[in-house]
Each structure stands twice: as structure tokens, then as C-alpha cells.
LONU-314557 format. One record per residue: x, y, z of N, C-alpha, C in turn; residue in three letters. Coordinates in steps of 0.001 Angstrom, whole numbers, plus 500000, padded with zeros to 6 digits. Example, Ala and Ser with C-alpha at 12.3 -4.5 7.8 and 13.67 -1.06 7.14 Angstrom:
// LONU-314557
513190494310507800512300495500507800513200496700507800ala
512850497750507080513670498940507140512900500030507870ser
// end
This chain:
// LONU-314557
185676800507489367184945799236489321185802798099489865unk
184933797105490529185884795881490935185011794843490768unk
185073793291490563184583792263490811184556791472492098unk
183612791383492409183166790490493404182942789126493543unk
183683788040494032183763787304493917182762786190495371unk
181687785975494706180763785375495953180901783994496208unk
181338783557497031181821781551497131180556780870497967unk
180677779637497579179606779033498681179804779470499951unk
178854779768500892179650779935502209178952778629503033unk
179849778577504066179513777545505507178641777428505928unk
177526776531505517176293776688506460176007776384507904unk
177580775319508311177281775161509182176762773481509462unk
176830773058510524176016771456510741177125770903510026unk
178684770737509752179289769872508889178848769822508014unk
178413770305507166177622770346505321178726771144504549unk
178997769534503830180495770306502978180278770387501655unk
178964769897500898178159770341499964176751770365499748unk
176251771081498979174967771495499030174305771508497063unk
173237771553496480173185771524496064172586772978495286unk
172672773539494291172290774915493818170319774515493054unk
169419774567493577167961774629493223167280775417492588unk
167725776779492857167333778068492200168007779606492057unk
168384779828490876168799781240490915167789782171490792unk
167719783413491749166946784229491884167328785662490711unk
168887785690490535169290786662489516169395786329488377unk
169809786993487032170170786564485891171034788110485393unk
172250787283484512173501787976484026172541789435483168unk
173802789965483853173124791465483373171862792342484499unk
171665791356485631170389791986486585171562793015487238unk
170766794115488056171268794875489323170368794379490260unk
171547794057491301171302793419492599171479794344493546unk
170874794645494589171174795207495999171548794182497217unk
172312795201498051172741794501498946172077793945500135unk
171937792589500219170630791818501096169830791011500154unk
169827791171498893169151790678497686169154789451498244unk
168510788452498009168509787032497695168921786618496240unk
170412785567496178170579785473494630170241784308494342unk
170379783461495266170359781970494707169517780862496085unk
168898779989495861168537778756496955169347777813497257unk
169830777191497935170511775842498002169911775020499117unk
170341773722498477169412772289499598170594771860499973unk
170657771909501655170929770386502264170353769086502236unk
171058768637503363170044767212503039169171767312504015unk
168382768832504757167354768898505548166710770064505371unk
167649770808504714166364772023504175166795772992503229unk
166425774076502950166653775360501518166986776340502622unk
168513776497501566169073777715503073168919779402501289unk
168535780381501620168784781695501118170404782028501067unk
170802781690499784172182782823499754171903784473499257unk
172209785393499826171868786431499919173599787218499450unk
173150788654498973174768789099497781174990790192499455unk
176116790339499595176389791080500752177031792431499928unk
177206792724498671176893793665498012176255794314496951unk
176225795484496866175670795687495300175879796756494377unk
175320795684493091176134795649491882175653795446490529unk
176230794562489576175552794376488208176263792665487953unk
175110791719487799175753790230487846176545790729486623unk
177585789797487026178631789513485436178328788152485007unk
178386786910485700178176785610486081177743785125486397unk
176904783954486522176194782767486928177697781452487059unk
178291781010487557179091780335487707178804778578488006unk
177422778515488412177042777155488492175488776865488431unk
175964776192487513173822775648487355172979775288488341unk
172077774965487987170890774934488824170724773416488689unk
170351772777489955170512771118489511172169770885489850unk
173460771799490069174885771412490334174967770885491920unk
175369770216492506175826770089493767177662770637493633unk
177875771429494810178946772133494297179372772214496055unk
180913772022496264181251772309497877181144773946498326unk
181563773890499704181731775248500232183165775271499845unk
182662776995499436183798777357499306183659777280497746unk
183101777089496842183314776563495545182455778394494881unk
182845778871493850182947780507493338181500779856492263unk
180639780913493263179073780757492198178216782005491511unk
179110782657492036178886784489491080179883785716491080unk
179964786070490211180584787207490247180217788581489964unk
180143789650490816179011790387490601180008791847490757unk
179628792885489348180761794161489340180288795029490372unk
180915796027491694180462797271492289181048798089491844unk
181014799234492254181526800555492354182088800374493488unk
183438801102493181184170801073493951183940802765494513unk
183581803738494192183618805200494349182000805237495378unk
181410804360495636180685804294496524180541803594497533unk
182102803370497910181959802370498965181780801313499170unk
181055800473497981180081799135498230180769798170497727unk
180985797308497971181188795704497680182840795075498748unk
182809796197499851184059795758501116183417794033501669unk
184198793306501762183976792446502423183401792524504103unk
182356791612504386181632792403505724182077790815506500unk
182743790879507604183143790286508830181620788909508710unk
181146789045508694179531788303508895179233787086507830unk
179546787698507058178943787050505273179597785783504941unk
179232786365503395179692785190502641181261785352502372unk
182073784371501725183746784806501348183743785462499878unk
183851786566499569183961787426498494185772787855498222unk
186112787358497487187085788108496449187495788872495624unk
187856790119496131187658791251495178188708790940494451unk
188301791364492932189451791471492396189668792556491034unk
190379793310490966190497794387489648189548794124488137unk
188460794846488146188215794359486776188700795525486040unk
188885794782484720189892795156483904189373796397482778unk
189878797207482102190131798201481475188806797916480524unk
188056798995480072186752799185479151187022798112477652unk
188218798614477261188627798223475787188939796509475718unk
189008796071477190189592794609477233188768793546477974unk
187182794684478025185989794219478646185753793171477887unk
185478792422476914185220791459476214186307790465476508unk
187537790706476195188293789672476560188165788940477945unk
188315789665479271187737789612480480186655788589480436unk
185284788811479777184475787951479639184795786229479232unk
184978786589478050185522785200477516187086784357478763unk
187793784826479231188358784409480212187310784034481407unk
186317785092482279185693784401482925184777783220482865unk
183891783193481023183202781864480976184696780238480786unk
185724781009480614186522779746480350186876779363481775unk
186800779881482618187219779378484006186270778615484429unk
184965778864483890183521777630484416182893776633483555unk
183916776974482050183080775889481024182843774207481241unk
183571774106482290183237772739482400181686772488483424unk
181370773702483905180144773518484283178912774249483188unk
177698773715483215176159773878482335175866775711483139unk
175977776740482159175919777738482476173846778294482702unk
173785778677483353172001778843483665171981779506482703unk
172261780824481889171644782090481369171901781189480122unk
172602780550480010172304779839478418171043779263478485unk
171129778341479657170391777407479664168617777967479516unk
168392778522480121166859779323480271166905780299479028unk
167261780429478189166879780844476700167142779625475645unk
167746778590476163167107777568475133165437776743475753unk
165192777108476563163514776222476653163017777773477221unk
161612777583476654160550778377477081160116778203478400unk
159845779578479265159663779475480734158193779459480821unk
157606778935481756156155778897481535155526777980482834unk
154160778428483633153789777954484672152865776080484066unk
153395775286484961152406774621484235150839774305483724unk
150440775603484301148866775390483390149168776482482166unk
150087777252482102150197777730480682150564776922479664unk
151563775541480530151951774340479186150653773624478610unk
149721773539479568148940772716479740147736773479478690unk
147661774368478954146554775228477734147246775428476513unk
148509775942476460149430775509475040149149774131474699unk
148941773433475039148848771722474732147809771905473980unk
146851772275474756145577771828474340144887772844473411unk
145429774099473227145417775348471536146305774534470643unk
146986773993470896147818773382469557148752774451469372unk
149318775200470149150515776232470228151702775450470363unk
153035775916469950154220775937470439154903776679471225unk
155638777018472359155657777470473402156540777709472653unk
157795777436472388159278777889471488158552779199470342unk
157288779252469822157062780738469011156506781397469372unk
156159781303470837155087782509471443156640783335472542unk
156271784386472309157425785311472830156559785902474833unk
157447785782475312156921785714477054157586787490477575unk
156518787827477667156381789018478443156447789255480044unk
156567788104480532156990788416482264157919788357482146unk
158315788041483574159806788588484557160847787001483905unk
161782787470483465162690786589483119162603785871481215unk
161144786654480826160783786653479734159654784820479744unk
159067785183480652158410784187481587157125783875480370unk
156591782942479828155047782897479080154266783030480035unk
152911783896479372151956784002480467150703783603479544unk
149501783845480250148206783425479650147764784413478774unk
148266785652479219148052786830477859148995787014476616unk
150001786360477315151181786024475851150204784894475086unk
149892783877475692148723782880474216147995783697473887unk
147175784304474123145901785337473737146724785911472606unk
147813786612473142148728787913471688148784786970470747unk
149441785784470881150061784916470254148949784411468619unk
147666783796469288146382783163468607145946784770467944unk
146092785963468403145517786679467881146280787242466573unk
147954787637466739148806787988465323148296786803464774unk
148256785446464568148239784239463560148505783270464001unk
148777782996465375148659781656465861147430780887466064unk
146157781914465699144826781275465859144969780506464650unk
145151779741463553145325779124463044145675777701463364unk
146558777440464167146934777088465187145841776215465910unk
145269777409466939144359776879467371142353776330466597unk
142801776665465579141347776518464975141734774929464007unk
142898774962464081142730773548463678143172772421464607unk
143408772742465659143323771636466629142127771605467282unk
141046772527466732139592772061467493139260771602466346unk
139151771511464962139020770515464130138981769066464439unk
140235769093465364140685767132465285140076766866466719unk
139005766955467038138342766122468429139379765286468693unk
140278764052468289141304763133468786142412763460468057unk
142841764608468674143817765513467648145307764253468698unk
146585764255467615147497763656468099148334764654469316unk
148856763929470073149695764895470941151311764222471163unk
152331764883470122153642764721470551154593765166471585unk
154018766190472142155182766938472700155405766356473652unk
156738766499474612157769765764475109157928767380476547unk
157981766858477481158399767577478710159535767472479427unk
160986767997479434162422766928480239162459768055481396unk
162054767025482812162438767850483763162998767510485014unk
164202768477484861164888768149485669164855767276487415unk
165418766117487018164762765868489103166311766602490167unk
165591767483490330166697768140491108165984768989492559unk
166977769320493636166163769680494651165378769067495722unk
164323769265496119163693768177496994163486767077496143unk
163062767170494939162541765930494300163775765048494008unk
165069765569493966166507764137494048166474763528495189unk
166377765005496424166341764523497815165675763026497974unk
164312763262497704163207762327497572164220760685496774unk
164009761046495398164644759671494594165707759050495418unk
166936759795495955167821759066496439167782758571498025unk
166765758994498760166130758628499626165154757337499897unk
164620757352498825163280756271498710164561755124497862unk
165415755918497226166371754263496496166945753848497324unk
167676754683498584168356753611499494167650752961500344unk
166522753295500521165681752584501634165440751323501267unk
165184751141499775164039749715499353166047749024498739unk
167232749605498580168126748780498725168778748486499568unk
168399748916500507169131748974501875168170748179502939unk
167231748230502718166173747483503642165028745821503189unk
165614745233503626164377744061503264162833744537504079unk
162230744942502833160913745340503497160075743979503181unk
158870744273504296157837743009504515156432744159505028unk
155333743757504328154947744470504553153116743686505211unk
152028744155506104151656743883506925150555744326506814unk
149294743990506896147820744509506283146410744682507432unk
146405745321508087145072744289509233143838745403508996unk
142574744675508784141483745548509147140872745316510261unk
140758746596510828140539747475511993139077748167511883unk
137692748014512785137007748509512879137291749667513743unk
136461751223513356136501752084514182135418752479514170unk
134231751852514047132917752437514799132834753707515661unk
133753752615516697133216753236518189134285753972518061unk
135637753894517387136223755720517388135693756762516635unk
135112756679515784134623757706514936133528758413515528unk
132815757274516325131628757898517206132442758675518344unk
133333758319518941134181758828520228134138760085519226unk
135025760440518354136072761823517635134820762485517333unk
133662762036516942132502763009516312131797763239518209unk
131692762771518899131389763179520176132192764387520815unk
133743764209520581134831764888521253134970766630520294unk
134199766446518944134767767375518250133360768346518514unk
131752767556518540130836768557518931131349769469520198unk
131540768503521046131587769522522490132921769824522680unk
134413769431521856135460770708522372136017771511521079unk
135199770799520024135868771466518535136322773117519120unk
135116773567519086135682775114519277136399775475519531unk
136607775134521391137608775411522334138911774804522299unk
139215773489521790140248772622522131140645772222520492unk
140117772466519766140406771986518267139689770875517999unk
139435770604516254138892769064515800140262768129515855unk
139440766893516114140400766036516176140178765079514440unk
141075764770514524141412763811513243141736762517513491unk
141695761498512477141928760283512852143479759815513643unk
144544760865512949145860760596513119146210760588514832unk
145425761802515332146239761901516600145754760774517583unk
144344759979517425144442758717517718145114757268517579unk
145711757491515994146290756731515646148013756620516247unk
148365758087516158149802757996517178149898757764518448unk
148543757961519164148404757409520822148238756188520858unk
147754755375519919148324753881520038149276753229519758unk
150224753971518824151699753742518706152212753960519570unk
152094754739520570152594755601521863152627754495522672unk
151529753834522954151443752879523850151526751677523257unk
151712751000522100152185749907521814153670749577521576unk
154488750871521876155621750277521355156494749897522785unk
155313750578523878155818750075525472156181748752525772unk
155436747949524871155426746749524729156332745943523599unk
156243747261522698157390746453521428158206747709520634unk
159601747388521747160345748669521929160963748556520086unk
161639746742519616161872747213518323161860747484517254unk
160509748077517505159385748644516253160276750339515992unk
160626750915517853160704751998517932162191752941517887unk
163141752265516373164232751911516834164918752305514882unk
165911752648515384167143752701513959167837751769514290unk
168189751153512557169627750193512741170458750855511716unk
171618750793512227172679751292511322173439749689511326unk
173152750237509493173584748304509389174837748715509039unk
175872749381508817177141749335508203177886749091510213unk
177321749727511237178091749085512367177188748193513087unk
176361747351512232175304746155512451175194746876514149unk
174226747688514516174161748476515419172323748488515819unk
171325747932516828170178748773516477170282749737517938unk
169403750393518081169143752116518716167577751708519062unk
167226751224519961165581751426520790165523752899521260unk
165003753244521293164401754866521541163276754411522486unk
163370754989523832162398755155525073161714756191524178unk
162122757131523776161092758637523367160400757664521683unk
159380758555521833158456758636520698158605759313519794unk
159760760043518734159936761091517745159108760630516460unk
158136761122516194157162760407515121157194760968514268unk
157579760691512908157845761322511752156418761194511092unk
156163762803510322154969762395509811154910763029508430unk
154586761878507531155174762362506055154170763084505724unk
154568764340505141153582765330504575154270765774503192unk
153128765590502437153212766188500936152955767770500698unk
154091767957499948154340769385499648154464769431498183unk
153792771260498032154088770997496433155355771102495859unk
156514770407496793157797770457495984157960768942496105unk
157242768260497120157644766798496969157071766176498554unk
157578765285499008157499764277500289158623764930501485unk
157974765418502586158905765756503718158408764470504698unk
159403764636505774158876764235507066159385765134508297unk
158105765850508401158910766667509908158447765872511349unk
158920766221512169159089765749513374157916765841514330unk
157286764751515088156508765420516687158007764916517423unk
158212765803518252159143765405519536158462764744520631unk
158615764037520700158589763070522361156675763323522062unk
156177762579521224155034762228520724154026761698522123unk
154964761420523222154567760182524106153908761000525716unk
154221762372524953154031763460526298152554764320525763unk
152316764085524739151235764688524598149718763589523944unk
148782764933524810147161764334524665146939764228523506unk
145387764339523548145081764130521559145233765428520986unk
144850766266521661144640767857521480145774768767521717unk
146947768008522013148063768781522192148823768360520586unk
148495766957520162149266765884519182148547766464517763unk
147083766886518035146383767463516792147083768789516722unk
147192769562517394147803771009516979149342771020516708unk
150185770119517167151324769670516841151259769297515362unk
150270768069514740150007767840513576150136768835512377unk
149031769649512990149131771074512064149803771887511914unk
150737772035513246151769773144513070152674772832511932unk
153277771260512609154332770972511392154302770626509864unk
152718770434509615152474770366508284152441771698507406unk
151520772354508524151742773788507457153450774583507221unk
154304774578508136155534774561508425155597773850507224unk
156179772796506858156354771825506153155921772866504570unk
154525772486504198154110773190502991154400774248502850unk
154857775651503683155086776832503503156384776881503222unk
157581775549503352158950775747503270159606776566504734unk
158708776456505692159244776899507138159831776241508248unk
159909774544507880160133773775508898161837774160509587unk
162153773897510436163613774231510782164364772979510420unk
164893773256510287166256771707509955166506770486510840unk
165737771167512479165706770142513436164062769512513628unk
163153770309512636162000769731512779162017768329511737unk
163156768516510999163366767490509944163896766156509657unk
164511766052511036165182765071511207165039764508512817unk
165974763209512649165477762554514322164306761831514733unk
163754761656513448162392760843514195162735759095513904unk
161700758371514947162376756869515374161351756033514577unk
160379756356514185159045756079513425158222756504513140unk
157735756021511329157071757177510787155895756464510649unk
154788757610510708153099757174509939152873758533508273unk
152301757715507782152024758350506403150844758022506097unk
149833759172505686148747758994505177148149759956504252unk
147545759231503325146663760321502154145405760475502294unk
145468760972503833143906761317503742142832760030503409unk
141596761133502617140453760565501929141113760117500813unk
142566760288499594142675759418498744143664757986499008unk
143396757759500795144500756585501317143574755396500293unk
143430754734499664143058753788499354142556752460500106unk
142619751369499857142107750337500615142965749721501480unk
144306749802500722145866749112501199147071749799500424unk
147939749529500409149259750301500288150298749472500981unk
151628749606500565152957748891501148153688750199500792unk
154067751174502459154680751970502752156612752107502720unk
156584752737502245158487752568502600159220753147503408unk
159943752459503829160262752586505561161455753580505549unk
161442754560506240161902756007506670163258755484507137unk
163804755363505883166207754974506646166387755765507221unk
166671755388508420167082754206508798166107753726510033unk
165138753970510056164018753309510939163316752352510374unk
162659751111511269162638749858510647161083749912510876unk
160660751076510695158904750547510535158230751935510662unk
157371751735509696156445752843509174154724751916508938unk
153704752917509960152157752713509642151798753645508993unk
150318752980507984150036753878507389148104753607507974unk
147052754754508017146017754274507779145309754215506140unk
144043753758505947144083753587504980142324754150504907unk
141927754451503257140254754714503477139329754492504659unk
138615754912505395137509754461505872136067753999504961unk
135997752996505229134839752710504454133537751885505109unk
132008752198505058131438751777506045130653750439505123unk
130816749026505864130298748062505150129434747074505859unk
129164746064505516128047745645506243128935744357506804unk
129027744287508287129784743301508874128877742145509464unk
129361741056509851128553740110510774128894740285512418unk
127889740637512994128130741055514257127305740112514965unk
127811739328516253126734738674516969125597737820516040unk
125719737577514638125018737106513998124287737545513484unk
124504738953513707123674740262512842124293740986512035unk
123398741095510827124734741664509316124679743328510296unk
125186744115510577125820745450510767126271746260509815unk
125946747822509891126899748529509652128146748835509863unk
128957748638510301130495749398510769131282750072509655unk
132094750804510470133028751559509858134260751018509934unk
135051750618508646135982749648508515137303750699507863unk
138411750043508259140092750696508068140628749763507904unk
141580749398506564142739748984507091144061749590507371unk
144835748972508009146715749732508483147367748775508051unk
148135750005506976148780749244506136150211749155507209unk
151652748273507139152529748881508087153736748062507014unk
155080748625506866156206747860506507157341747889508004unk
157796746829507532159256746565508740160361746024508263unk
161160746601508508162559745692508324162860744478508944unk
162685744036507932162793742352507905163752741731509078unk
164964742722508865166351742287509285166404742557511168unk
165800743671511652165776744078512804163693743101513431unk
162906743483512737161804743112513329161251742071512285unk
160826740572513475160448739812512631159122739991512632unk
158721738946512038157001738775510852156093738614512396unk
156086737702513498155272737875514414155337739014515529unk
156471739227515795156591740624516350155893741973515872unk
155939742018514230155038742878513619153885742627513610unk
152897741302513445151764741150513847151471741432515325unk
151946741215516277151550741690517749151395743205517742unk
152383743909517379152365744931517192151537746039516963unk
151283745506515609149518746082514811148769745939515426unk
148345744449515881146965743987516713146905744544517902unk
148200745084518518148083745746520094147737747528519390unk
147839747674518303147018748927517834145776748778517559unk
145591747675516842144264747700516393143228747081517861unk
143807746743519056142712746254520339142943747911520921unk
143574749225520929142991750495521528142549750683520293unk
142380751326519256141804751358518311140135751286518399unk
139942749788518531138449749717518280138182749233519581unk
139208749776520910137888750257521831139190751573522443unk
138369752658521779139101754009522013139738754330522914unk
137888754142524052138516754591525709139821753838526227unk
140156753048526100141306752378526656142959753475526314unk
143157753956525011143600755041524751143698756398526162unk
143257756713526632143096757629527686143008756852528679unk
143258755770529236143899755244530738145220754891531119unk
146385755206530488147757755321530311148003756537529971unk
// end
């Protein structure tokens, strides 16, 4: 027998720490070689650490939620040595073999290895003091009047499931539940602590330096699109099939496309520590998409080269990318200005926060159809507003109004959009 000693390895890109998001093993599992043991985040994406041998974990060496350097010892995992397995492979990760020690002095061994990491929050403790559980199993525990700490979890990792409540109400926890349907406005104490770690720190410490780092101002205009909605419902009968539906967005980035020809420092990073700004000729358009781990922004490249129908399938690629956890690390970064939108729940208005270190982000907002004064005739139209923030410091207050309004004049007359 020998110990294996698995270290952060080099990801590469200058990334001299990373943060640990998820362990895939737990002390006492057998692992094979190629296994996936653990996740880690850069500050652009979730790289797979994978065991380059196999064995039986001894260790968990760093929590989940740790940011920890390369090079820093995050498992230790026993092989057999009489089968060949656990040689260090030219390719991998940096592993340290080292003698594990005699049957009778196996315990001592132990207690030496947790003393070498006690100053870090050990996982296998940690996940047997709280109950594991998906959140609609918390959510139906809530509402039976169960305690998740006395129902015992029969999946993988000793996981609660929806047939563990069923066992649970049926030995005598229905008690339980028969008197919390008693109390129609039954009280609810329980308390949820969860960790912000992973994309969702990514996120917090992202969105905190922006709004301290940036004097935002933020910018409101309503925009009729009648006559685009009629254009996109014209364009989608006769090329939906063949060419794809179009959506509001990829119109909306062809007028950014062509307004920033005119107002280059909309289209631009400042790096304020070498009071520095960066105009960008190219169009890299960041487009924030919600995932169920949190807020990305992946990339269109050179936004300024493509039609509507090249910009709509671009749209989709990188969103689903995005939600599946597939984007590449270069789809993630590099863009010069972002648009963000929620759809049908965009609301009426919104004050967007501006993508550090780029000094301006549009957003659209509900469509809603209301009755306008036209020519002296009350009208129907179909009404938007765009919401937009800017950095105060690089783009001033009338520069940002020209700006918008040179979106909102292609806008609500489409065709002009397709003669540039």
C-alpha cells in the first residue's frame, strides 16, 4: 500500500488560485482512475479535477467554499502498490507518493493526517452535520411539518429523498404531519444557511466592485416598436423555418452595432487604476444570461459582422452553452458592452449594472401595447422602454442620451437597420 498525494494542479492562463465548489468523492469511497473527484472555479469557468489513480479516499483535505493555490495538497487517496496503480503519469496532476504506514499504527497515521489540515473546515464532517436534500424536498418538509435532521436519507451520499418523507410520516412522523394541517396559519421557524460560494461569490464580488468602482447614472427612453414587431412577425412567417425566428435582441444589437459608429465611448473599458480608456472598433457584446447556478456573460465576437440571423443563432448557441456549463473560458470574457434582458419578466424599467470594466450596459424592457396619440389620433402601438447605465466618469449624461436616441431612431423605423 502507498498514499497518494493529489495537489492542485496548473490550470494554466496564470491562475494561481482557484476556488474548491464541489467534491464529487467522500472519505472511505473507491475511486477509479479518470474518476472525477472534485470541481474548481476560476474567475471564468469550472475546470474537472480528475484522480490519475486508483484507490480508497483517505482524505478530503479542503472544503468546499476554500479558495486554495496551485500546488496546495487536496486529497489523499491509498493504492495498491502490487498492482501497479497509483505511478505518477508525465500528463497529470502532481501526486506524492508516500509510505503508508504499518496496519497496527493505522489510526495513529490518521490522526497525524487530520492534524496536518485542521486549520482548514473538513467536508466529511461537514455534510453529516446538515441534512442533504434537493430543494423541493426542503420545501415539502416545510410544508408536512417534518424535520429534515430526523428523517434518515437513503440516496447517494445518504441524500433525503421524497420516499424517505413518505417512510418517515409513515413509522410516526405522520403525527407530524397531521398536525400541521390542523394549523391553516401554522408558524414557520426554520432557518436555511447557504453557503455563497462558486458562481454565486463569483457573482457578489463582481456586482460589489462594479457599483464601488463605478459612478453609475442610469438612462430611461421609451421606444415604440410597432413597425418592428410587425417587420420580426413578417420576417419569422416567411424565413422562420429556413433561417430561424428572430427575437427582439438580435435587432436590438444591430442598433448598437451601428450606433456606437457614431459613439465610439459607449464601446470601450477604462481601467481606472492606469486612468486608461480602450475604444474598441470591434463589437464584443456581452450577453448576460441566467443560469441555474447564477448570472454569466458569454461573448458574441465581432457582433458587427453579423446579420440578424447569423446574431440570432449566435444568441442561442451561447446561451444554451452558458446554461449547460459548456461555455469555453474565451466565450467568457472580452466583451466591450453588455445588453441584459429578462425576457417577458423585463419589467417596465430597471437600472442595470455595468459589466467592470465596461462603461455601459442596455437593457430592453416589457413590451406593452397602449393607446398613444398619433397625428391626433389616440392609436394602438406597441411600446418599450431601454433601460441603459454608464459610467459617469468615462461617458457623460448627453453623450448617453444621443446614444439611446440614435437606437431608439433604427429601432422604430427597422428598415434603416439593414442599409449599413
Amino acid at each position: 500500500m502507498t498514499t497518494q498525494t493529489i495537489k492542485m494542479p496548473d490550470i494554466g492562463e496564470g491562475i494561481a488560485e482557484v476556488e474548491l465548489v464541489a467534491w464529487h468523492v467522500q472519505v472511505g469511497d473507491s475511486v477509479a482512475e479518470d474518476q472525477i473527484l472534485a470541481d474548481v472555479m476560476t474567475d471564468k469557468a469550472t475546470v474537472e479535477i480528475p484522480s490519475h489513480v486508483a484507490g480508497t479516499v483517505l482524505s478530503l483535505d479542503v472544503a468546499v467554499g476554500q479558495v486554495v493555490a496551485v500546488g496546495t495538497e487536496i486529497i489523499h487517496i491509498e493504492v495498491l502498490d502490487a498492482a501497479g496503480i497509483g505511478l505518477p503519469r508525465p500528463d497529470g496532476l502532481a501526486m506524492t507518493p508516500t509510505p503508508a504506514p504499518a496496519p497496527a499504527s493505522r489510526s495513529a497515521h490518521a490522526v497525524m493526517a487530520r492534524a496536518a489540515v485542521q486549520a482548514a473546515p473538513r467536508l466529511d464532517a461537514s455534510v453529516s452535520d446538515k441534512p442533504i436534500a434537493a430543494p423541493a424536498v426542503r420545501h415539502r418538509a416545510c410544508e408536512l411539518g417534518i424535520e429534515l435532521a430526523s428523517v434518515k436519507g437513503t440516496g447517494p451520499a445518504g441524500r433525503i429523498t421524497q420516499a424517505d418523507l413518505d417512510a418517515h410520516a409513515q413509522r410516526g412522523g405522520a403525527s407530524q404531519v397531521n398536525a400541521a394541517s390542523d394549523q391553516r396559519y401554522a408558524q414557520r421557524t426554520a432557518e436555511e444557511v447557504i453557503p455563497v460560494i462558486g458562481l454565486r461569490r463569483k457573482i457578489a464580488q463582481k456586482m460589489q466592485e462594479a457599483k464601488r468602482r463605478i459612478p453609475h447614472f442610469t438612462y430611461v427612453e421609451e421606444i415604440d416598436v410597432t413597425e418592428l414587431e410587425d417587420l420580426r412577425a413578417r420576417l419569422n412567417t416567411r424565413y422562420g423555418t429556413s433561417r430561424g425566428r428572430l427575437t427582439l435582441l438580435p435587432f436590438l444589437i444591430r442598433a448598437i452595432v451601428l450606433a456606437v459608429r457614431q459613439h465610439p465611448q459607449v464601446n470601450a473599458r477604462y481601467d481606472d487604476e492606469a486612468a486608461v480608456v480602450t475604444r474598441f472598433a470591434a463589437v464584443h457584446l456581452g450577453l448576460a444570461t441566467q443560469t441555474s447556478g447564477g448570472l454569466m456573460v458569454p461573448v458574441i465576437r465581432h457582433a458587427e459582422t453579423l446579420d440578424l440571423w447569423a446574431c440570432a443563432a449566435e444568441i442561442l448557441r451561447l446561451a444554451e452553452a452558458a446554461r449547460n456549463g459548456k461555455a469555453a473560458r474565451e466565450e467568457l470574457s472580452g466583451s466591450t458592452i453588455t445588453v441584459t434582458s429578462l425576457g417577458p419578466l423585463a419589467g417596465i424599467a430597471h437600472t442595470p449594472v455595468i459589466n467592470h470594466p465596461e462603461v455601459a450596459i442596455v437593457g430592453p424592457n416589457r413590451i406593452v401595447e397602449r393607446p398613444m396619440l398619433k397625428s391626433g389620433l389616440v392609436v394602438a402601438r406597441k411600446m418599450m422602454n431601454l433601460s441603459s447605465s454608464f459610467d459617469h466618469r468615462v461617458v457623460d449624461g448627453m453623450n448617453a442620451a444621443e446614444f439611446i436616441q440614435q437606437v431608439r431612431g433604427y429601432l422604430e423605423c427597422p428598415g434603416t437597420l439593414m442599409l449599413d
